[in-house]
ROFIGU-79262 format. One record per residue: residue in three letters; residue number from 0; x, y, z of N, C-alpha, C in turn. Coordinates in Angstrom, 3 decimals, padded with zeros to 6 digits, m for minus. Layout:
% ROFIGU-79262
   r   k     n_c1     n_c2     n_c3    ca_c1    ca_c2    ca_c3     c_c1     c_c2     c_c3
 ALA NUM        X        Y        Z        X        Y        Z        X        Y        Z
...
END
This chain:
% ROFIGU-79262
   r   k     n_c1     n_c2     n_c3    ca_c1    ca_c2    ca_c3     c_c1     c_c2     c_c3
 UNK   0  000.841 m001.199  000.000  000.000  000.000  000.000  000.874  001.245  000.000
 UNK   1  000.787  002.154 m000.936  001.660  003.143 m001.041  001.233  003.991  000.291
 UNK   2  002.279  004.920  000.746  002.201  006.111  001.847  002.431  007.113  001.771
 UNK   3  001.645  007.825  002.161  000.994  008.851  001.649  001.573  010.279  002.729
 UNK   4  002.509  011.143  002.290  003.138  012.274  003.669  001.423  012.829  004.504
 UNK   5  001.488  013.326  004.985  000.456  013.982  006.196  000.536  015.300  005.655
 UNK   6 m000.598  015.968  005.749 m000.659  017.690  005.442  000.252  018.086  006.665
 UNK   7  000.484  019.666  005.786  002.093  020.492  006.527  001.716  021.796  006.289
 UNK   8  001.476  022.671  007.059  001.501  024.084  007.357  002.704  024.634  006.798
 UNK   9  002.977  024.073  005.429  004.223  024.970  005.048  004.359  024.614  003.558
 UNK  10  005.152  025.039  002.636  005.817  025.088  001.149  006.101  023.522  001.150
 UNK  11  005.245  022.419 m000.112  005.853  021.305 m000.524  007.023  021.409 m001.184
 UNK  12  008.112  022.849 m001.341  008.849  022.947 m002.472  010.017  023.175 m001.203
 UNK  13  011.191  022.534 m001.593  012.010  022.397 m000.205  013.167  023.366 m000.959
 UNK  14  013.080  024.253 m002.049  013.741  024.990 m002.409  013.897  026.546 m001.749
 UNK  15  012.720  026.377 m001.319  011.934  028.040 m000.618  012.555  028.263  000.645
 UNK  16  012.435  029.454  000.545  013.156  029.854  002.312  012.347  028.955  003.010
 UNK  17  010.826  029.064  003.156  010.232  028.761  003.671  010.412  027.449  004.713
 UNK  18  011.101  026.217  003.789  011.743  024.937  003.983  013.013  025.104  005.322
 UNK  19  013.329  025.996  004.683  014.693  026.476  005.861  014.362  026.733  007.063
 UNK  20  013.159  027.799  006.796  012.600  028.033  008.071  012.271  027.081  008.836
 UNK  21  011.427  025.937  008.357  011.026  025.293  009.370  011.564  024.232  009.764
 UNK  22  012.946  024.111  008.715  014.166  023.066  009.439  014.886  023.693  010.687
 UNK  23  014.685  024.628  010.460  015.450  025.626  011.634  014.574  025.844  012.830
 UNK  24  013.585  025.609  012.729  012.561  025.808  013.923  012.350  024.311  014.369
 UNK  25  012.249  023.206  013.527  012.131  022.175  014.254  013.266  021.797  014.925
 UNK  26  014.745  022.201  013.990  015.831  022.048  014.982  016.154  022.536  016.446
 UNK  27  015.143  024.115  016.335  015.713  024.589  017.328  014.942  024.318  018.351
 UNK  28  013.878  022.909  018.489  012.924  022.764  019.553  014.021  022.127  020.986
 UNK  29  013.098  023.033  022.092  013.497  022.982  023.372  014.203  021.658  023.438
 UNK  30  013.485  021.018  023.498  013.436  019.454  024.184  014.606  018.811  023.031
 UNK  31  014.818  019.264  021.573  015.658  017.976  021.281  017.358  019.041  021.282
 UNK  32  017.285  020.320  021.917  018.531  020.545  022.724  018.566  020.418  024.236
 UNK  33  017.646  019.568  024.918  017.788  019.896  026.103  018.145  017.606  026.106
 UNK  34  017.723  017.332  025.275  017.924  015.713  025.401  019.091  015.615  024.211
 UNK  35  019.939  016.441  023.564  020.603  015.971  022.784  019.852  014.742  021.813
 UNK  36  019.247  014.714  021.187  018.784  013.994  020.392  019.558  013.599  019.043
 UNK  37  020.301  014.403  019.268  021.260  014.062  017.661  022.612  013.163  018.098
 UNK  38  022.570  012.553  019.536  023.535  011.658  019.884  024.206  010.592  019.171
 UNK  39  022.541  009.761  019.107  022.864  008.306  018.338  023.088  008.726  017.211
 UNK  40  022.645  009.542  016.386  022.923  009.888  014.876  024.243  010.280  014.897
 UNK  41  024.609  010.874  015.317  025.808  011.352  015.503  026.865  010.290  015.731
 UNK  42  027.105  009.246  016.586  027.439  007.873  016.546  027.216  007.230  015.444
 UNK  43  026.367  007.375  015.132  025.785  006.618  014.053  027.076  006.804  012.552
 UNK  44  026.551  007.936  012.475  027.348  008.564  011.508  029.062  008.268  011.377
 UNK  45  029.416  008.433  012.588  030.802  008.389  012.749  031.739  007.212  012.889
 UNK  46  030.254  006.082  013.266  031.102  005.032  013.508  031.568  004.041  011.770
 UNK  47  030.350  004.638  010.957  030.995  004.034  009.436  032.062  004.839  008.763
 UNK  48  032.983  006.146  008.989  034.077  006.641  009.258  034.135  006.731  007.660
 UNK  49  033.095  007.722  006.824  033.157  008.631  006.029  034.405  009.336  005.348
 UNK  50  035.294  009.471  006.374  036.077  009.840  005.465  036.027  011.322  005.278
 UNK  51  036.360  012.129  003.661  035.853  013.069  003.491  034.641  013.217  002.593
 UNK  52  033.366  013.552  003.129  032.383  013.523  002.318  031.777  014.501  002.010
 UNK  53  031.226  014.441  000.687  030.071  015.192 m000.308  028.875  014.939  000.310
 UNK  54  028.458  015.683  001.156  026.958  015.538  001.689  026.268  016.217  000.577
 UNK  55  025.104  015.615 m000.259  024.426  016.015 m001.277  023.016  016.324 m000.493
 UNK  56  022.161  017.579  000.008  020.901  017.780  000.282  021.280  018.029  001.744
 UNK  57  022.312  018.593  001.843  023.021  018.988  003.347  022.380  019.655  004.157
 UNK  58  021.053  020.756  003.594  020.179  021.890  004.479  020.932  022.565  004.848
 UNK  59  021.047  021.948  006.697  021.340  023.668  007.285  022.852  023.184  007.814
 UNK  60  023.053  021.711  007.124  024.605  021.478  007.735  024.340  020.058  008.919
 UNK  61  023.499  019.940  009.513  023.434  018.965  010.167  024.193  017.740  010.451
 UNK  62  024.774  017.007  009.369  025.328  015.821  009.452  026.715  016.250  009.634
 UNK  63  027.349  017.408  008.484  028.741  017.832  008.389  029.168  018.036  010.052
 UNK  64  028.120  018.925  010.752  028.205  018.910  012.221  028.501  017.628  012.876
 UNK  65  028.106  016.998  012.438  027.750  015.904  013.133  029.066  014.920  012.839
 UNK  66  029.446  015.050  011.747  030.617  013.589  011.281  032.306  015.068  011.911
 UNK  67  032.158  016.284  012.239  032.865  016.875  012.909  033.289  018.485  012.300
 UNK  68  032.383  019.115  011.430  032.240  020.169  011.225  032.993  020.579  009.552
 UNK  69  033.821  021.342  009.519  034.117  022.061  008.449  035.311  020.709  007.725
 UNK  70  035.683  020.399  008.645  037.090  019.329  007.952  036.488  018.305  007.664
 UNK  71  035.157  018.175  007.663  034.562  016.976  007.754  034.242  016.320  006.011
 UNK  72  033.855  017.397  005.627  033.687  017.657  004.429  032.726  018.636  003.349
 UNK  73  032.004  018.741  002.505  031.463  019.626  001.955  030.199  019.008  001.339
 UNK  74  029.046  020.422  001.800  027.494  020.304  001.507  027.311  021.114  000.355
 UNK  75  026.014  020.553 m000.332  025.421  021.135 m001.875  024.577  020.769 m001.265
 UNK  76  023.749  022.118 m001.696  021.872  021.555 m001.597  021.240  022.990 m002.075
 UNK  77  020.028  022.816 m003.038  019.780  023.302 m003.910  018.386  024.700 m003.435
 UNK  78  018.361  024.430 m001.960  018.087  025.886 m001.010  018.544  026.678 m000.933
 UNK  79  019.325  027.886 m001.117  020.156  028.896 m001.161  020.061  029.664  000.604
 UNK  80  018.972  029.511  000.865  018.774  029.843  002.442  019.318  028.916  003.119
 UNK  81  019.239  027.477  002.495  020.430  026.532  003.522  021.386  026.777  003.399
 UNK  82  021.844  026.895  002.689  023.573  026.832  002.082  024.109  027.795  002.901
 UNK  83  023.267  029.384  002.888  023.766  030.261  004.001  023.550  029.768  005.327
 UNK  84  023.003  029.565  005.868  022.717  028.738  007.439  023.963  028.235  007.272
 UNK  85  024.364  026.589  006.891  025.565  025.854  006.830  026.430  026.816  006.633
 UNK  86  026.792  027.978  006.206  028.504  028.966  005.804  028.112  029.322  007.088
 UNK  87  027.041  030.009  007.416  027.276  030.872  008.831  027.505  030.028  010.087
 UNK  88  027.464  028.752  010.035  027.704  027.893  010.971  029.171  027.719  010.892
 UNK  89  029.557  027.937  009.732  031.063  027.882  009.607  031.509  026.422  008.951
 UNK  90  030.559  026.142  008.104  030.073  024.717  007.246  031.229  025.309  005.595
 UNK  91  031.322  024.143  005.353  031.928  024.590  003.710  030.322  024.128  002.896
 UNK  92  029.253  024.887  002.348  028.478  024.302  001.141  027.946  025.304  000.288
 UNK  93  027.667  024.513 m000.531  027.487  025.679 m002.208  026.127  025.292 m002.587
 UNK  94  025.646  025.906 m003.724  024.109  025.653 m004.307  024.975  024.293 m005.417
 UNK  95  024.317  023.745 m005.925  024.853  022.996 m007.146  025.669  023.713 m008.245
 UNK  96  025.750  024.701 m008.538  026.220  025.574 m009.713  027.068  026.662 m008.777
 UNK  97  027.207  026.767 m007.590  028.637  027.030 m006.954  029.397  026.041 m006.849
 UNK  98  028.812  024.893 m006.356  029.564  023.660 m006.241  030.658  023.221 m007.061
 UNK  99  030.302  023.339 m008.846  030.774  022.844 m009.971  031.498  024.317 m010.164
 UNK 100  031.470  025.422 m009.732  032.277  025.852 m010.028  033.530  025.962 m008.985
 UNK 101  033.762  025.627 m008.170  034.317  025.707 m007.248  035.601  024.818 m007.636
 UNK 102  037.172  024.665 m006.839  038.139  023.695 m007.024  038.174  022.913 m006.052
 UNK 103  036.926  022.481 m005.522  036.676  021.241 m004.989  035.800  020.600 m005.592
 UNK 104  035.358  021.060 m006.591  034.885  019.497 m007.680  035.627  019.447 m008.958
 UNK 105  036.231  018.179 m008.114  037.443  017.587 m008.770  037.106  016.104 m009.006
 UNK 106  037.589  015.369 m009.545  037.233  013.696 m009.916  037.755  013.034 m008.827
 UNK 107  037.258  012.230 m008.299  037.646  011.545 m006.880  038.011  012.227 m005.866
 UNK 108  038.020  013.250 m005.973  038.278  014.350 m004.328  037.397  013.881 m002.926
 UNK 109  036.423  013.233 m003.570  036.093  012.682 m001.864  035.835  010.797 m001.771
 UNK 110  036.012  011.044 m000.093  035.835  009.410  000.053  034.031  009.032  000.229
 UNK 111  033.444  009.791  000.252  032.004  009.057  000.831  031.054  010.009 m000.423
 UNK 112  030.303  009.707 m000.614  028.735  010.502 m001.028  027.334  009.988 m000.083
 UNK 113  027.523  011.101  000.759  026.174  010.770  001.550  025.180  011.716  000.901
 UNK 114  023.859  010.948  001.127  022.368  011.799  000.927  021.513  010.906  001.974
 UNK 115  021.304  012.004  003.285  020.449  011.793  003.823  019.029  012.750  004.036
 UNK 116  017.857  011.668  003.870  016.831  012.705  003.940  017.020  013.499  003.013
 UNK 117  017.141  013.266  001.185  017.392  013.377 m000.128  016.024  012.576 m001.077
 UNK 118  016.648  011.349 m001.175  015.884  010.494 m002.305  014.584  010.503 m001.787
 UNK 119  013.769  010.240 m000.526  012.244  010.235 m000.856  011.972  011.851 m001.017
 UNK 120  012.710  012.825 m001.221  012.344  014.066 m001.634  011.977  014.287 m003.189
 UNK 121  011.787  012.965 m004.005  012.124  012.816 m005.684  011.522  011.357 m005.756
 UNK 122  011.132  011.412 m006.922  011.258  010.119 m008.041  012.683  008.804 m007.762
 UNK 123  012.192  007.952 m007.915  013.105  006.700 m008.302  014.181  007.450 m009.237
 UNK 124  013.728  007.794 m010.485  014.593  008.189 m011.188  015.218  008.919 m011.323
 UNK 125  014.763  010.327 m010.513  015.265  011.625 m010.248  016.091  010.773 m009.580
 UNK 126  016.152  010.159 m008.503  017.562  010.169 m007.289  018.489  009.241 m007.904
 UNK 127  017.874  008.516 m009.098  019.008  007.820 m009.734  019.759  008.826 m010.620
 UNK 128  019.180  010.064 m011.323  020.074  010.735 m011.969  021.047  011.932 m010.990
 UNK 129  020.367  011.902 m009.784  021.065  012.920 m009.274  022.577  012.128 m008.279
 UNK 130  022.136  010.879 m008.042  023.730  010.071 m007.609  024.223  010.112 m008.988
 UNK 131  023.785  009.377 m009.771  025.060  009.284 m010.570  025.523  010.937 m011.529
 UNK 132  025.427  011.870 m011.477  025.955  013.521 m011.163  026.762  013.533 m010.798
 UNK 133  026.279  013.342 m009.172  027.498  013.289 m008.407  028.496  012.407 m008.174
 UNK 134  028.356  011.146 m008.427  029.697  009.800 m008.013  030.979  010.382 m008.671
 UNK 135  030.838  011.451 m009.692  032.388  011.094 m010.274  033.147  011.577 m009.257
 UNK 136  032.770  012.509 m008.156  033.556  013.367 m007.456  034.224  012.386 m006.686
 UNK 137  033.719  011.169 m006.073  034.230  010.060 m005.340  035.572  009.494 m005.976
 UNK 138  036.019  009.035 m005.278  037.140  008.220 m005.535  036.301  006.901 m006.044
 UNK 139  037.533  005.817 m006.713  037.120  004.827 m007.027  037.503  003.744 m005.978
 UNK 140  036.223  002.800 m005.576  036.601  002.150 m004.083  035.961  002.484 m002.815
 UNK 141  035.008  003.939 m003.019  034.800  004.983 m002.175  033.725  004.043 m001.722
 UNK 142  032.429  004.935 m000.681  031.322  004.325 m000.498  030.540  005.629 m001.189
 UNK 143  028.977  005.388 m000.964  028.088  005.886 m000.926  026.598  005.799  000.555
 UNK 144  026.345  006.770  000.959  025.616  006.169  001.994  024.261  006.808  001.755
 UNK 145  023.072  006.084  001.916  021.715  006.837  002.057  020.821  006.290  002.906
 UNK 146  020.433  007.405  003.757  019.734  007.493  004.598  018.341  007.783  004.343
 UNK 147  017.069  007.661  004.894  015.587  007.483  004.744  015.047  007.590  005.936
 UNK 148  013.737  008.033  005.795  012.825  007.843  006.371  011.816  006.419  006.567
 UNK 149  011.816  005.875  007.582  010.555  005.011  007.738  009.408  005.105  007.988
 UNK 150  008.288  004.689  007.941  006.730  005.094  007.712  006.106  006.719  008.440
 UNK 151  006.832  006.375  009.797  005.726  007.244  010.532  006.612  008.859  010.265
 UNK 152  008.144  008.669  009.449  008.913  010.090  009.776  008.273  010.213  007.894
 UNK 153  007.694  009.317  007.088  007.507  009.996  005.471  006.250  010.584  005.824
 UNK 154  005.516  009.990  006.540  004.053  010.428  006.543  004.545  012.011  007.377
 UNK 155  005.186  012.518  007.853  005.484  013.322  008.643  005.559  014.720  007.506
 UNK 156  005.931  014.563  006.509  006.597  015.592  005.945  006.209  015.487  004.247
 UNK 157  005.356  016.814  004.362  004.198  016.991  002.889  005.410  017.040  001.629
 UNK 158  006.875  016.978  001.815  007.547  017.546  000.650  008.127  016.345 m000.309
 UNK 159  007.899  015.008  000.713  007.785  013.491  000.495  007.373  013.266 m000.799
 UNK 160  008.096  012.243 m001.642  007.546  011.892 m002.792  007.289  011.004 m003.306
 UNK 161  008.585  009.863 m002.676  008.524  008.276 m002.900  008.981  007.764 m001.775
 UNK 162  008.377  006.838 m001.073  008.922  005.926 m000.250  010.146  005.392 m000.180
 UNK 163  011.368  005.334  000.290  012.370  004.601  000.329  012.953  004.087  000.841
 UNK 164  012.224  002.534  000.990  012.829  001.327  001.724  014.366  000.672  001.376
 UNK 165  014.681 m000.200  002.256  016.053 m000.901  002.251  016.018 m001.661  001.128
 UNK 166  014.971 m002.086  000.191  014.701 m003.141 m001.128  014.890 m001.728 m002.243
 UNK 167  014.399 m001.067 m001.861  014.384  000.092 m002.801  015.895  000.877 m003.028
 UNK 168  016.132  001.042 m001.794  017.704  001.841 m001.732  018.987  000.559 m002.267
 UNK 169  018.778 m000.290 m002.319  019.248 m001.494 m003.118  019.201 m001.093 m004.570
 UNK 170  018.109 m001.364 m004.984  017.697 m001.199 m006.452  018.829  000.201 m006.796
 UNK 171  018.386  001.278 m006.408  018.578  002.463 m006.705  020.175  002.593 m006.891
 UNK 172  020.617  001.548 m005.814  022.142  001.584 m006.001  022.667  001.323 m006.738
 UNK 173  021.777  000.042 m007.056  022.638 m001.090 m008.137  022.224 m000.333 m009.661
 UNK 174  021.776  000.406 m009.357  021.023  001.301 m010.870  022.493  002.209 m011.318
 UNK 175  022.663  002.586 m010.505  023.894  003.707 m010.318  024.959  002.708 m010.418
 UNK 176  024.824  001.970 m010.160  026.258  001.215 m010.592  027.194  000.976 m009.034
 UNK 177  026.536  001.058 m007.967  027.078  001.139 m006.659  026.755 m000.515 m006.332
 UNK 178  028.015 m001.012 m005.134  027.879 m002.417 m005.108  027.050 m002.085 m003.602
 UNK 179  026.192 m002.417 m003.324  025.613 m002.516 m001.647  025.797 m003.261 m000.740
 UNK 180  026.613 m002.999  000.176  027.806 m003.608  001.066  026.568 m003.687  002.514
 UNK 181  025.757 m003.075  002.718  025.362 m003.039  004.192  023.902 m002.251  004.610
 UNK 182  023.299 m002.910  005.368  021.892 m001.912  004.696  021.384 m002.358  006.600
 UNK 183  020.472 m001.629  007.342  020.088 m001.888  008.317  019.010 m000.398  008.610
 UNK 184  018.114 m001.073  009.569  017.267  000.148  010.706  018.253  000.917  011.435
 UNK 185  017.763  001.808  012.030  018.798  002.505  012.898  017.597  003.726  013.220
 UNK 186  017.633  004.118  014.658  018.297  003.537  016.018  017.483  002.340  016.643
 UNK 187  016.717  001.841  016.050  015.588  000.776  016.493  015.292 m000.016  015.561
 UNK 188  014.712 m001.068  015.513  014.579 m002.169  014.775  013.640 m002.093  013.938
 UNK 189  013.079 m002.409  012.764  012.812 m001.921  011.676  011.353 m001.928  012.054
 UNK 190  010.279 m003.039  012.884  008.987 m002.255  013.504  008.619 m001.216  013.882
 UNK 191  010.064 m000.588  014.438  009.442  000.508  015.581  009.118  002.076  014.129
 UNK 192  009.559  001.342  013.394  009.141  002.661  012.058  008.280  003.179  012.014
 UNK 193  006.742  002.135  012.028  005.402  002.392  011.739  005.075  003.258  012.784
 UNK 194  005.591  003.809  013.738  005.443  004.405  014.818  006.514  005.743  015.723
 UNK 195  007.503  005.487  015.367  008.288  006.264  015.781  009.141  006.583  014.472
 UNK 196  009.171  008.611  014.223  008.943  008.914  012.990  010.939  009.300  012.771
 UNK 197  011.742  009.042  013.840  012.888  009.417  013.357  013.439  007.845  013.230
 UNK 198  013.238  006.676  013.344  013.699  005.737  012.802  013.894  005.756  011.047
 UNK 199  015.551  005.339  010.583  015.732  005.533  009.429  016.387  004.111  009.169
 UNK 200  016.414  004.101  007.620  016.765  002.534  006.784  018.049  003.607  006.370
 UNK 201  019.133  002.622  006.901  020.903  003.030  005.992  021.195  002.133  005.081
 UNK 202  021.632  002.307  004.287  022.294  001.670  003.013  023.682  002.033  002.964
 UNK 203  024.954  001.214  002.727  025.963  002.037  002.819  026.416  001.036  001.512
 UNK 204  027.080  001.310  000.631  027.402  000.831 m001.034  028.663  001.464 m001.245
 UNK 205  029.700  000.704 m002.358  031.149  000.745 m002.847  030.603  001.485 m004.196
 UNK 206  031.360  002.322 m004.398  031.374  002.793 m005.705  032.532  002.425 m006.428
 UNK 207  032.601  002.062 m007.793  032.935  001.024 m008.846  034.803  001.655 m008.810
END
């Protein structure tokens, strides 16, 4: 049965300030700085040891924070209100067409291509043309990692487009030409999805 996002008091177009805004307001809720909530993710993140990565759909910088800030590596994402958030955080990221112009897109200049909370923002095919865009920047040998939403965090968010399960983020890989080395739930076991909306499906894949 396909799933369907939940109505949203805000812009389905995640290009708009608007989007920024309310990544920035849900970030900045009381309770998930007063519980650190970005712990396990943050573990999470660090313990598959990225390397230097191309975060593709970076927002406001979140993960780059998270895998250890500016040395960590470099965000593109196609918000222009994110991109400033992430610089003023003291983030390295560009729009897509700063990105390519920039002398850090270079052919294999990085070890990882992450997109988290990316592909169900698009089509099957859209996120297959928009990895393979980006892979050349990877090294050869590199990984690729993508992160998702499970039931209760897609239904969460009107800007949702396709579902993207661990069978799916497979496919998508092997489309791209990525070998898929490792795929799991995280931070809870793949039930607790239908219900608890920050449980995500990882995929982590070798690029050729």
């Amino acid at each position: 049965m396909p799933i369907t996002p939940g109505p949203q008091p805000h812009s389905d177009r995640t290009s708009e300030a608007s989007y920024t805004e309310r990544l920035t307001r849900l970030e900045g809720a009381w309770w998930k700085r007063m519980l650190d909530v970005q712990r396990p993710y943050r573990w999470n993140l660090r313990r598959l040891r990225l390397g230097f990565v191309l975060d593709i759909g970076c927002g406001l910088g979140r993960n780059l924070m998270n895998l250890g800030g500016r040395d960590a590596g470099v965000g593109v994402d196609h918000n222009p209100d994110s991109v400033a958030t992430a610089n003023q955080r003291g983030l390295t990221a560009f729009t897509p067409d700063g990105f390519r112009g920039s002398e850090l897109a270079r052919p294999g200049h990085f070890d990882t291509l992450l997109l988290s909370h990316v592909v169900e923002h698009m089509s099957f095919d859209q996120a297959a043309r928009l990895i393979t865009d980006y892979l050349p920047f990877v090294k050869s040998g590199g990984r690729a990692v993508f992160i998702t939403p499970q039931e209760a965090g897609y239904r969460s968010d009107a800007t949702h487009v396709e579902f993207m399960d661990l069978a799916t983020l497979d496919r998508l890989a092997r489309r791209c030409g990525l070998e898929p080395q490792r795929a799991f739930s995280f931070p809870f076991p793949r039930p607790v999805g239908h219900v608890f909306k920050y449980n995500e499906f990882v995929l982590v894949a070798r690029t050729p």
